[in-house]
PyMOL Python script that loads the backbone (N, CA, C, O; Angstrom):
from pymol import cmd

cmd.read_pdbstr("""\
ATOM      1  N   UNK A   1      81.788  99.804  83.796  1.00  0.00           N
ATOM      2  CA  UNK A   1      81.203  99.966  82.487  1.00  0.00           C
ATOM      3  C   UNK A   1      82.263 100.190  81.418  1.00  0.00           C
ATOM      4  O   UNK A   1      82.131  99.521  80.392  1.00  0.00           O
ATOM      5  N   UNK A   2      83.125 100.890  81.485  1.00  0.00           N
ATOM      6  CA  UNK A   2      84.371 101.139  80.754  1.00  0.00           C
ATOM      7  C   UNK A   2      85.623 100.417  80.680  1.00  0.00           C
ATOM      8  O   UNK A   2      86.317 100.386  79.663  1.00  0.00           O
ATOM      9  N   UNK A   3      85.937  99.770  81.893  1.00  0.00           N
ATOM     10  CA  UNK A   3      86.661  99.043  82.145  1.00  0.00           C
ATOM     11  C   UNK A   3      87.870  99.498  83.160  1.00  0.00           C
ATOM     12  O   UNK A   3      88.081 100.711  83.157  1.00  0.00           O
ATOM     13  N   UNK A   4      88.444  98.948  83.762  1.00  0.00           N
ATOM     14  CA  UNK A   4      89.627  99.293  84.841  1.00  0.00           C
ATOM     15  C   UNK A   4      91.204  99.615  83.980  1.00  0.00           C
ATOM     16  O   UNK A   4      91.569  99.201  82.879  1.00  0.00           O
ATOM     17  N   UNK A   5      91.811 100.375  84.818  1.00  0.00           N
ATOM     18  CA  UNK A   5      92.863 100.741  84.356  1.00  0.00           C
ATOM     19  C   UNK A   5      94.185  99.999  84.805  1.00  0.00           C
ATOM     20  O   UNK A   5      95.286  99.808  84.290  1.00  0.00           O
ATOM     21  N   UNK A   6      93.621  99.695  85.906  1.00  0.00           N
ATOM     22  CA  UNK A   6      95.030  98.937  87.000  1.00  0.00           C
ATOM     23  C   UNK A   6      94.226  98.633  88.103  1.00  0.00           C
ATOM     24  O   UNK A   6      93.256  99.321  88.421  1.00  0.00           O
ATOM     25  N   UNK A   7      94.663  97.430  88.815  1.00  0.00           N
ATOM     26  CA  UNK A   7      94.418  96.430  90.067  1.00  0.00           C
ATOM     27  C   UNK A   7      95.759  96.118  90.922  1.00  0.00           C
ATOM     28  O   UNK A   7      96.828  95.696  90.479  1.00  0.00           O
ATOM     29  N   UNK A   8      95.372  96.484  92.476  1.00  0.00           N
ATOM     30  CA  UNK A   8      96.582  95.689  93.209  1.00  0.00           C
ATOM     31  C   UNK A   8      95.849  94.950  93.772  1.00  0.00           C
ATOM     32  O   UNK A   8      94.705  95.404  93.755  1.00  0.00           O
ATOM     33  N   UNK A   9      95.941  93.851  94.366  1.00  0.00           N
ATOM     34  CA  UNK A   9      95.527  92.242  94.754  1.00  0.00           C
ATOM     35  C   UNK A   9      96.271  92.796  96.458  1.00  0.00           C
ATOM     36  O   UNK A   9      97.307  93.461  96.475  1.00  0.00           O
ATOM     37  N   UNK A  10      95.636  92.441  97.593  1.00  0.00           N
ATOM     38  CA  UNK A  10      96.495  92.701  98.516  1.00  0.00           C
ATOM     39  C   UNK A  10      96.504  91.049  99.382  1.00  0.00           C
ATOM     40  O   UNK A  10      95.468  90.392  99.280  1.00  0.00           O
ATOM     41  N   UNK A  11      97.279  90.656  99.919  1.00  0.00           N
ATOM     42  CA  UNK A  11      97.293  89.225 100.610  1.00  0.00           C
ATOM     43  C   UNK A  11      96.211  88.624 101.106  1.00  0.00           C
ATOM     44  O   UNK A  11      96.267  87.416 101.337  1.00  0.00           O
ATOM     45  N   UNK A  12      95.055  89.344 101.353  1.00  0.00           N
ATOM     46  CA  UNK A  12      94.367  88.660 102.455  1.00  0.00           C
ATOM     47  C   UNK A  12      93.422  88.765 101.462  1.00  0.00           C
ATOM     48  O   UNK A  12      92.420  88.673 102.172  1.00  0.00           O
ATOM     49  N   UNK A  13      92.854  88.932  99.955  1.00  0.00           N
ATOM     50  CA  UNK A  13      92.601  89.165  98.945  1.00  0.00           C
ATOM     51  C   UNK A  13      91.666  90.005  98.546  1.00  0.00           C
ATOM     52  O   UNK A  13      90.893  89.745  97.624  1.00  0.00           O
ATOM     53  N   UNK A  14      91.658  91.329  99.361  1.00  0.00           N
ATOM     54  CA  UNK A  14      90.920  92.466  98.843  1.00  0.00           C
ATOM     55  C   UNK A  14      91.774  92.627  97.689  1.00  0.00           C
ATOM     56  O   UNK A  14      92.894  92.123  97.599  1.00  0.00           O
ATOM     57  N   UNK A  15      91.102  93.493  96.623  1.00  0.00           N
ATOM     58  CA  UNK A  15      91.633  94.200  94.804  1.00  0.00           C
ATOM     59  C   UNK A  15      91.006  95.558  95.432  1.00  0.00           C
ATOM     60  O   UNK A  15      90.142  95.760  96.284  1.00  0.00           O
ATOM     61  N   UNK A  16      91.889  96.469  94.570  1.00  0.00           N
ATOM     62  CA  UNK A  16      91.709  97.722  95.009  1.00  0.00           C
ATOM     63  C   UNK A  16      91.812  98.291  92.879  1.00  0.00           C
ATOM     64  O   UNK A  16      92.848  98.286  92.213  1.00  0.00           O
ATOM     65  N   UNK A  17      91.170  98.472  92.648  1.00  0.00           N
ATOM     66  CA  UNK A  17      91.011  98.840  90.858  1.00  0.00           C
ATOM     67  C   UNK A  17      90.359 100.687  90.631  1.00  0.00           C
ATOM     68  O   UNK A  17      89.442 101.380  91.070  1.00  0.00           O
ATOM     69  N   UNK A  18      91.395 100.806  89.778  1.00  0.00           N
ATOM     70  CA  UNK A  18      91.448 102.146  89.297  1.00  0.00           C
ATOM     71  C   UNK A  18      90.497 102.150  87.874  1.00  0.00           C
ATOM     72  O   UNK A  18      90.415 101.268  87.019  1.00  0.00           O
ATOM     73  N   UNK A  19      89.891 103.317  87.936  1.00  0.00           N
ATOM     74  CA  UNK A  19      88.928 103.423  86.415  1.00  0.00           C
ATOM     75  C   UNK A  19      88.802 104.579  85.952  1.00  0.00           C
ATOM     76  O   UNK A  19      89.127 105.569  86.607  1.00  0.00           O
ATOM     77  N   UNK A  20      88.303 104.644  84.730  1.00  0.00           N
ATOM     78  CA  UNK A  20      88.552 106.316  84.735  1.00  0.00           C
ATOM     79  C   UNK A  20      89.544 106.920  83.925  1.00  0.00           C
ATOM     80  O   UNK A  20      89.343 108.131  83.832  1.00  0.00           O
ATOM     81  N   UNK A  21      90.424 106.573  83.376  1.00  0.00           N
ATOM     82  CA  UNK A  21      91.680 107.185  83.115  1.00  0.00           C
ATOM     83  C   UNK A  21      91.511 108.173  81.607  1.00  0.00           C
ATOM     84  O   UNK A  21      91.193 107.628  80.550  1.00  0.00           O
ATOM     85  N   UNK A  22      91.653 108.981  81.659  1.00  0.00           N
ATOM     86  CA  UNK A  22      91.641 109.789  80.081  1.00  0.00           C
ATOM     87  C   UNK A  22      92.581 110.014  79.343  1.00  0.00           C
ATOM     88  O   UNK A  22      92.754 111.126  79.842  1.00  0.00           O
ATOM     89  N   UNK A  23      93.347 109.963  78.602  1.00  0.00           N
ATOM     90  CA  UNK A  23      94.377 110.055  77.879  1.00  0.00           C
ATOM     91  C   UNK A  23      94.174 111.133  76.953  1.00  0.00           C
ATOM     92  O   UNK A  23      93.007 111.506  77.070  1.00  0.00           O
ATOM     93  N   UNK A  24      94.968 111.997  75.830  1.00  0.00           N
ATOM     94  CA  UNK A  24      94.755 112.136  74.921  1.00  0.00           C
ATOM     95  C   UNK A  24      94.657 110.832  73.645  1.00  0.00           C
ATOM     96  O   UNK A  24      95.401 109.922  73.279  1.00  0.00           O
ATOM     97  N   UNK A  25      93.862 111.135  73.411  1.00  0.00           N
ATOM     98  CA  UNK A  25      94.490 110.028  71.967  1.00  0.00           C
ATOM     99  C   UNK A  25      93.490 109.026  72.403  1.00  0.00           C
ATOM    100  O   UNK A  25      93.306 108.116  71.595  1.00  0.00           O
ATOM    101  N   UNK A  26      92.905 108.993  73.337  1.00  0.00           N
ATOM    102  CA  UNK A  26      92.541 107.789  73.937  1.00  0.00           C
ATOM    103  C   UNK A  26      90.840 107.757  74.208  1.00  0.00           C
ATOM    104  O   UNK A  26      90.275 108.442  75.060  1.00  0.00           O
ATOM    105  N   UNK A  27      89.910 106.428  72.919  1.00  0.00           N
ATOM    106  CA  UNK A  27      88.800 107.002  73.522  1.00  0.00           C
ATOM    107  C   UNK A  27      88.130 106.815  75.294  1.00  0.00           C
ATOM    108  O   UNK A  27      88.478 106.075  76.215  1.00  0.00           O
ATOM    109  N   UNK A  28      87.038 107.875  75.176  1.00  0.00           N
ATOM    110  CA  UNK A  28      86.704 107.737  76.601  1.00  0.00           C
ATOM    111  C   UNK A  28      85.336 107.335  76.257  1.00  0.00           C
ATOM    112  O   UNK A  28      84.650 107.815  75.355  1.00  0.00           O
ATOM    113  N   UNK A  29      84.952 106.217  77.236  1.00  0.00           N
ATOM    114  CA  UNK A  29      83.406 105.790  77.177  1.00  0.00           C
ATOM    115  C   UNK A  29      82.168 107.024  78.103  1.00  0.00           C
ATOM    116  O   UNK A  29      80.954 107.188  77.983  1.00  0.00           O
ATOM    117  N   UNK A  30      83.252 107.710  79.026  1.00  0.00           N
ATOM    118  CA  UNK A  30      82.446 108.651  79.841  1.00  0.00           C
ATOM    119  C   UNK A  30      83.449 109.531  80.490  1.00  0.00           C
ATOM    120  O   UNK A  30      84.042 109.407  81.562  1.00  0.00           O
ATOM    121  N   UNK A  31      83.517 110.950  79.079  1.00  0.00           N
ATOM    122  CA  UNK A  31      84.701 112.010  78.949  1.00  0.00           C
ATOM    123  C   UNK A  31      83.705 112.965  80.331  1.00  0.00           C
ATOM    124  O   UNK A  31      84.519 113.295  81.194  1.00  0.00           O
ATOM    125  N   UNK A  32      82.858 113.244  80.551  1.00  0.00           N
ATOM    126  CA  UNK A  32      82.502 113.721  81.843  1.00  0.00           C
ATOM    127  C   UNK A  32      82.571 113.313  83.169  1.00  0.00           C
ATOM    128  O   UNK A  32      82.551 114.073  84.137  1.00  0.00           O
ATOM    129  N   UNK A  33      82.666 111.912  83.206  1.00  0.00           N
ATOM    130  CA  UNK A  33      82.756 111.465  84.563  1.00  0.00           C
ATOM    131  C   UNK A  33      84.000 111.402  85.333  1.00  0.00           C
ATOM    132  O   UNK A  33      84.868 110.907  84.615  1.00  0.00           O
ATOM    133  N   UNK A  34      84.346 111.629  86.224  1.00  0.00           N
ATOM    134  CA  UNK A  34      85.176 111.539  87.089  1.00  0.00           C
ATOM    135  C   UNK A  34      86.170 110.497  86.970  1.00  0.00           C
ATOM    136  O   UNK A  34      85.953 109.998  85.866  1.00  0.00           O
ATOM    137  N   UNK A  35      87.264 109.823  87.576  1.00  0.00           N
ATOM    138  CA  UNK A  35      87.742 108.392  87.979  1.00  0.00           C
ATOM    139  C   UNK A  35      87.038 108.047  89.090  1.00  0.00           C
ATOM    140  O   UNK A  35      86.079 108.648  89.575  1.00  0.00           O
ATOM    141  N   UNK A  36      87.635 106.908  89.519  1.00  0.00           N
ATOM    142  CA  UNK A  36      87.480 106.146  90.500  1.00  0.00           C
ATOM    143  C   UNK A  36      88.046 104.919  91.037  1.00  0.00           C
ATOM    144  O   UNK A  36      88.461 103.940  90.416  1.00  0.00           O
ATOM    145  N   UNK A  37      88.008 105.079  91.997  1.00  0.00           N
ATOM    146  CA  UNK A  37      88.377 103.333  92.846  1.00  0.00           C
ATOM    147  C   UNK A  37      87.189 102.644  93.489  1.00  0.00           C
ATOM    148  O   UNK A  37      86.277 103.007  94.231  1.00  0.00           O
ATOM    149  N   UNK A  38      87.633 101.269  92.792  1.00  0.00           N
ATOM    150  CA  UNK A  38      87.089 100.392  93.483  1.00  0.00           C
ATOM    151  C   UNK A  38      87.375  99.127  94.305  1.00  0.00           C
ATOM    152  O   UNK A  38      88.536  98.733  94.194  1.00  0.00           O
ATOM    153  N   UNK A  39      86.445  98.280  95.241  1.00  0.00           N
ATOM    154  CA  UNK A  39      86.880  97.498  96.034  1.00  0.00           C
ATOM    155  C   UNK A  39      86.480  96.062  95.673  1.00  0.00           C
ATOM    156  O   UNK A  39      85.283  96.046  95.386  1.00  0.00           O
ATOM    157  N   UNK A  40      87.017  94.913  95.588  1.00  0.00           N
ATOM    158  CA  UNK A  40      86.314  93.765  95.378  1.00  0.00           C
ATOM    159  C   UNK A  40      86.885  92.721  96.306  1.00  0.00           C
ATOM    160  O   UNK A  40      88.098  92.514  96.313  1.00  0.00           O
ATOM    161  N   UNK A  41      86.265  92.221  96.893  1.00  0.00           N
ATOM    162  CA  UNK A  41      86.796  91.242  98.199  1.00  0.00           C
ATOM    163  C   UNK A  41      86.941  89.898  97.205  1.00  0.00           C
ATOM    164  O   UNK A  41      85.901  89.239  97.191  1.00  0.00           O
ATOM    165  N   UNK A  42      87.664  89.535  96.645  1.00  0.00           N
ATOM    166  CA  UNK A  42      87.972  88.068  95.979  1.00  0.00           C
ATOM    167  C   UNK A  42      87.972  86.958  97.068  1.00  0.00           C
ATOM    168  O   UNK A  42      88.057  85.803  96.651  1.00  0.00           O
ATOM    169  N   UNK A  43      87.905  87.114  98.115  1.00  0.00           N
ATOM    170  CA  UNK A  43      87.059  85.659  98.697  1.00  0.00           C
ATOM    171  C   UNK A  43      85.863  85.755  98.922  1.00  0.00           C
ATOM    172  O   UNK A  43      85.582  85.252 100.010  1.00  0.00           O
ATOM    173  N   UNK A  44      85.053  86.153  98.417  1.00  0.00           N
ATOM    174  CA  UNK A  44      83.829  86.087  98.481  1.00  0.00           C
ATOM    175  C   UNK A  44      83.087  85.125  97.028  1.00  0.00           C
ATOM    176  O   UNK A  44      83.585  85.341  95.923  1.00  0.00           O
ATOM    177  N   UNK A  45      82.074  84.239  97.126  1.00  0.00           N
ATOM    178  CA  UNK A  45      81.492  83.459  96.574  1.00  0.00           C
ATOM    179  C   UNK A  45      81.481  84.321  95.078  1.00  0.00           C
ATOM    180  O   UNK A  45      82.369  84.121  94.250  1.00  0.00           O
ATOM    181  N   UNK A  46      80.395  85.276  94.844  1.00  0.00           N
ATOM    182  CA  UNK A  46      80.568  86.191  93.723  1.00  0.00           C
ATOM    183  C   UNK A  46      81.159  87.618  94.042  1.00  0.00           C
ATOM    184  O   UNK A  46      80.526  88.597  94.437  1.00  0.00           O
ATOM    185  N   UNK A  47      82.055  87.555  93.871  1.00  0.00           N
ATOM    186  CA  UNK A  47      82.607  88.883  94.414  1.00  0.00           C
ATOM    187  C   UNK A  47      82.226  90.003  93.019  1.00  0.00           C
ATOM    188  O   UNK A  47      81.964  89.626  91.877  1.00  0.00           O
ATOM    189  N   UNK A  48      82.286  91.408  93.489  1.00  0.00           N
ATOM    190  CA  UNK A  48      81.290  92.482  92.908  1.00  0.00           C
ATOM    191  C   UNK A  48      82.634  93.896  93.115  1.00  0.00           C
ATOM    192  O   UNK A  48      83.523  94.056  93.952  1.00  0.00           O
ATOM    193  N   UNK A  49      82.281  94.547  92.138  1.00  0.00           N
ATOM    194  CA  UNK A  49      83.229  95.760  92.399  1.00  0.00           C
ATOM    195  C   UNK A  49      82.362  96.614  93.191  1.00  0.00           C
ATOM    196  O   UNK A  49      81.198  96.672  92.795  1.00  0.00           O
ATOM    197  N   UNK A  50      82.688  97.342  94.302  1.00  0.00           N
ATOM    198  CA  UNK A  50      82.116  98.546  94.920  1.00  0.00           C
ATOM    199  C   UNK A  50      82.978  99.556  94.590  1.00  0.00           C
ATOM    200  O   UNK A  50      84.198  99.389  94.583  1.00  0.00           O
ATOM    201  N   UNK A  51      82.264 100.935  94.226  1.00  0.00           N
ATOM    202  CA  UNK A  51      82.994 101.954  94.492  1.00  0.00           C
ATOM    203  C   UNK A  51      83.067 102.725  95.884  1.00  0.00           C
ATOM    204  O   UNK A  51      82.175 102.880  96.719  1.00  0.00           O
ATOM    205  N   UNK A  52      84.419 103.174  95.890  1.00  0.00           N
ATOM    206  CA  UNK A  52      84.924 103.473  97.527  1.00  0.00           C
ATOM    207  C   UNK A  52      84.292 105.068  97.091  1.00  0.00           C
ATOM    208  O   UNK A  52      84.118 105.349  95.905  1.00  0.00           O
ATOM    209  N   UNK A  53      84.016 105.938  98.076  1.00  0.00           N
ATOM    210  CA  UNK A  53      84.030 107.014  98.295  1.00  0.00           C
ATOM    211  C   UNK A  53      84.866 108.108  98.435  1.00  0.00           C
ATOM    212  O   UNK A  53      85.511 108.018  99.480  1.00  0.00           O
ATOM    213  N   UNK A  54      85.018 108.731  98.036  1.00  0.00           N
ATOM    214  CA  UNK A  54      86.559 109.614  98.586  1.00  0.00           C
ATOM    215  C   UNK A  54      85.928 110.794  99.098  1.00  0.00           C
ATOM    216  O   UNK A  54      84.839 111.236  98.731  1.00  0.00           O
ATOM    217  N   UNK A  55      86.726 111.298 100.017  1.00  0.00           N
ATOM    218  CA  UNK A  55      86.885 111.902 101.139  1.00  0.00           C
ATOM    219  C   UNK A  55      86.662 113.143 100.314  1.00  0.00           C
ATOM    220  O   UNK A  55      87.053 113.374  99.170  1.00  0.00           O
ATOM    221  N   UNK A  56      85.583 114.281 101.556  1.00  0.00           N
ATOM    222  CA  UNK A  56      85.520 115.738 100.799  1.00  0.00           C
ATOM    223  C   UNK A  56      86.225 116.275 101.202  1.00  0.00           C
ATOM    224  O   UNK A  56      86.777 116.048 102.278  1.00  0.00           O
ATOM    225  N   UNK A  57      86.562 117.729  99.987  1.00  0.00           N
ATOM    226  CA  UNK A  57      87.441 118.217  99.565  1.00  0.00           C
ATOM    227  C   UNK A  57      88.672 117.775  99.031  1.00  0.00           C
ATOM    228  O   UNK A  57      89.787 118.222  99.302  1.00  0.00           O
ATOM    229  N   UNK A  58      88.348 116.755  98.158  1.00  0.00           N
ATOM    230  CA  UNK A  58      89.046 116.015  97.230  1.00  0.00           C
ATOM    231  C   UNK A  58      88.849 116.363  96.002  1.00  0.00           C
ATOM    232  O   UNK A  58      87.813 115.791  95.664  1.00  0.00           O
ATOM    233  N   UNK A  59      89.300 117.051  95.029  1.00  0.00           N
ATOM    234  CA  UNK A  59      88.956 117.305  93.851  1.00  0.00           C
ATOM    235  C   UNK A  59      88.373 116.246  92.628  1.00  0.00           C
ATOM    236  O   UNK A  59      88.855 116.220  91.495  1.00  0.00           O
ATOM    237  N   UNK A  60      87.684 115.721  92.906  1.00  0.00           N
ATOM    238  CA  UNK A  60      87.061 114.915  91.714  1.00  0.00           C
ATOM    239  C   UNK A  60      86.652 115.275  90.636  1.00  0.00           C
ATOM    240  O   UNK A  60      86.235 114.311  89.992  1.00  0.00           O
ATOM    241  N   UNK A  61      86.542 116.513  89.954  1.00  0.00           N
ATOM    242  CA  UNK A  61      86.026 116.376  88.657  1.00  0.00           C
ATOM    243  C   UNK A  61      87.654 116.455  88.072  1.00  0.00           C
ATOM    244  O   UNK A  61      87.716 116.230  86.863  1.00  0.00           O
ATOM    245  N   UNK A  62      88.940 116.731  88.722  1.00  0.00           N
ATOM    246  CA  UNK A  62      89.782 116.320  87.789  1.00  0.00           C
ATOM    247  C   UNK A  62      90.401 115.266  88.869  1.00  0.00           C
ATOM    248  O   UNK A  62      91.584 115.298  89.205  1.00  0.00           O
ATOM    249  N   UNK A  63      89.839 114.711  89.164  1.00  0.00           N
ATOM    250  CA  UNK A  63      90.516 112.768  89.485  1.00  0.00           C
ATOM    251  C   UNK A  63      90.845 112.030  88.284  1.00  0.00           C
ATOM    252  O   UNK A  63      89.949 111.907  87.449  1.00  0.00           O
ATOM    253  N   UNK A  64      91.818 111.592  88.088  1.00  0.00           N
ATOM    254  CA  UNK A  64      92.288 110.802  86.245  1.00  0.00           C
ATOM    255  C   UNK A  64      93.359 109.674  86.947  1.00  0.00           C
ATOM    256  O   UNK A  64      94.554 109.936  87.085  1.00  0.00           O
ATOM    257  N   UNK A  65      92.814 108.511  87.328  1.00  0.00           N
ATOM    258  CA  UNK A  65      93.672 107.556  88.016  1.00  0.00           C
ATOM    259  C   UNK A  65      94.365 106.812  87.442  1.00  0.00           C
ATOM    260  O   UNK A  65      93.808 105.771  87.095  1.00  0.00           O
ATOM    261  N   UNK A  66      95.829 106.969  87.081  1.00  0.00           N
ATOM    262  CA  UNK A  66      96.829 106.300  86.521  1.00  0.00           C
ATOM    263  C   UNK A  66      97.611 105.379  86.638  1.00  0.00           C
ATOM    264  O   UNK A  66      98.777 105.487  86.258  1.00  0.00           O
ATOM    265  N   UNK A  67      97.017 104.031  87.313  1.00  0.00           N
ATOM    266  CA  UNK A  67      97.850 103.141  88.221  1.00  0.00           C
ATOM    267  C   UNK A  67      97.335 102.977  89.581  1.00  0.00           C
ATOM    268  O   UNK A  67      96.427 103.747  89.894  1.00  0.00           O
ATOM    269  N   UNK A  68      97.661 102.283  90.293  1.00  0.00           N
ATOM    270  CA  UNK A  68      97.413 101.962  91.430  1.00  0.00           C
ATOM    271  C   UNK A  68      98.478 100.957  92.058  1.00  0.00           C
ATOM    272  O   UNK A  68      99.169 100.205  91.370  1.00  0.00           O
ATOM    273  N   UNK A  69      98.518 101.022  93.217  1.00  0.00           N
ATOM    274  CA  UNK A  69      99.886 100.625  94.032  1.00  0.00           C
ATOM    275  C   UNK A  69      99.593 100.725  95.973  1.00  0.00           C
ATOM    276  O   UNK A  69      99.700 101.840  96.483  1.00  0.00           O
ATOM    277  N   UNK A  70      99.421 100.129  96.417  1.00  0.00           N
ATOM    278  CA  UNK A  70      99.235  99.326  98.045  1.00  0.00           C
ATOM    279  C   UNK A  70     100.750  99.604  98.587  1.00  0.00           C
ATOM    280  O   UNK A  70     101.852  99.619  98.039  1.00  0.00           O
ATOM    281  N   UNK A  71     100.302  99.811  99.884  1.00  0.00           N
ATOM    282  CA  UNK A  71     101.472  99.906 101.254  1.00  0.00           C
ATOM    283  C   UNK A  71     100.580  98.881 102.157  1.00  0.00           C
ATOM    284  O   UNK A  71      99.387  99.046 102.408  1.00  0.00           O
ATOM    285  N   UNK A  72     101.551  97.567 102.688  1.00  0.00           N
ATOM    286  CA  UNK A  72     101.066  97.025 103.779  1.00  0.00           C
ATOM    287  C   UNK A  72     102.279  97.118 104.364  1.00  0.00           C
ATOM    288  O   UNK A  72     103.417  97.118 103.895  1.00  0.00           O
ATOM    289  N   UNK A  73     101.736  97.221 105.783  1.00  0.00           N
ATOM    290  CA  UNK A  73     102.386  97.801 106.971  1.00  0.00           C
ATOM    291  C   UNK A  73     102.699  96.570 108.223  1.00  0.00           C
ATOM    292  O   UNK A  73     103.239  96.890 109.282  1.00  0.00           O
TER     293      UNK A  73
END
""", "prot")
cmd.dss("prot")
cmd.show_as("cartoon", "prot")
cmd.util.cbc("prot")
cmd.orient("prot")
């Protein structure tokens, strides 16, 4: 709804996209909500963003995702 902050593309062509980000100075479309990641399989016919879940006891109400960046192994 707000828009993404950063995308890594990984080879086999999952996108892994960051959202969310707050800045000062910077408006926010949704200053209460959390960040987030999401997943979009780009070989797929219409591919769709999902949001991933994160793991509890993860602090999410201050999650503020600044980038994004992949390790393949």
């Amino acid at each position: 709804e707000a828009g993404s902050e950063d995308i890594d593309i990984l080879p086999n062509g999952l996108a892994f996209i960051s959202s969310g980000l707050k800045y000062p100075g910077l408006k926010s479309f949704a200053p209460d909500k959390p960040g987030e990641i999401f997943l979009m399989d780009l070989n797929e016919d219409y591919p769709r963003a999902v949001e991933l879940r994160i793991s509890r006891g993860f602090d999410l109400s201050s999650f503020n995702p600044h980038g994004i960046s992949t390790f393949v192994d």
